[in-house]
N, C-alpha and C positions, 0 to 999 in steps of 0.2 A: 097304613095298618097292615096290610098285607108285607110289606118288608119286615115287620116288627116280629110277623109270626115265622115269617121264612127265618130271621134270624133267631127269637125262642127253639124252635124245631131245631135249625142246625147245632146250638147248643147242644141242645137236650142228647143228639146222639154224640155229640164227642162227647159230652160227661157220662155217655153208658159206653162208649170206647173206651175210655180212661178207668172207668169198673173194670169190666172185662181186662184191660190188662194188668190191672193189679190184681186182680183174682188168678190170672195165670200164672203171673211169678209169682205171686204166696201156694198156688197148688202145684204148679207144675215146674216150671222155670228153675228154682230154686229147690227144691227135692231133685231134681234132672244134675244139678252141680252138684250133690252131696253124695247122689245116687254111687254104689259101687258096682254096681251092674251096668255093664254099656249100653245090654236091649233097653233095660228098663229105662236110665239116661232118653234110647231114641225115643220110648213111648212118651214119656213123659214130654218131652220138647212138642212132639208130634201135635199133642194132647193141648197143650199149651197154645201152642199157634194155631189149632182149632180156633181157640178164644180170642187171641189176640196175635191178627195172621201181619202185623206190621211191625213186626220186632227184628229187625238184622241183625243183631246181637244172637236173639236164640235163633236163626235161620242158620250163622255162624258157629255156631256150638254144635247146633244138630249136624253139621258137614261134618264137622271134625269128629265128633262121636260118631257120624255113619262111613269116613274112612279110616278110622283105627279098628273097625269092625270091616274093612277092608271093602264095602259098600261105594263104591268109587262112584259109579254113575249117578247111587243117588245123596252120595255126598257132592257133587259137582251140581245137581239142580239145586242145593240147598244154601252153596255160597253165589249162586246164580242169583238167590233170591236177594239176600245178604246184599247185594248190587245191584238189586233193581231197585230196591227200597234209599238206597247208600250208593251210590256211585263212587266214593272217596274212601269209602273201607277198606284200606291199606290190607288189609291182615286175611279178609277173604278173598280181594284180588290175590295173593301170592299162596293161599293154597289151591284155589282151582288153577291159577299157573302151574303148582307144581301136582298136580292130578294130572293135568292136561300135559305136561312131558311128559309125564311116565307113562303112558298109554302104551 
């Protein structure tokens, strides 16, 4: 009985994980790509992975929008993150390589 409820429970928070991240890319995520403002882009991601802080994809976005806004150190935590989630993410391994040469 007790494994029935540990698994109901575990459930129940990955289907309020799986909200929470569709709510982030329908409010944030997805307005941050469309955005033409780069600050507004970081709030927006920022904002986003408040909600749903498991997404490499937008950890990967927000690096590249916080180093075209020339944000190096905290474009570099952000594809850090991008690979701590993703260890295979081709695309955020080679721009914190190419942060980290240019130092």
């Amino acid at each position: 009985r007790k494994e029935l409820e540990a698994l109901v429970a575990g459930q129940k928070v990955q289907d309020q994980k799986h909200k929470d991240c569709m709510r982030a890319f329908r409010d944030y995520f997805d307005k941050a790509q469309r955005s033409t403002s780069r600050e507004e882009s970081i709030s927006l991601y920022r904002q986003g992975l408040a909600i749903c802080p498991d997404d490499q994809v937008a950890y990967y976005e927000l690096g590249r929008a916080l180093a075209e806004a020339g944000r190096f150190s905290e474009a570099e935590k952000s594809f850090e993150a991008a690979l701590k989630i993703d260890p295979n993410f081709s695309d955020a391994q080679k721009q914190l390589e190419a942060i980290r040469k240019n130092r």
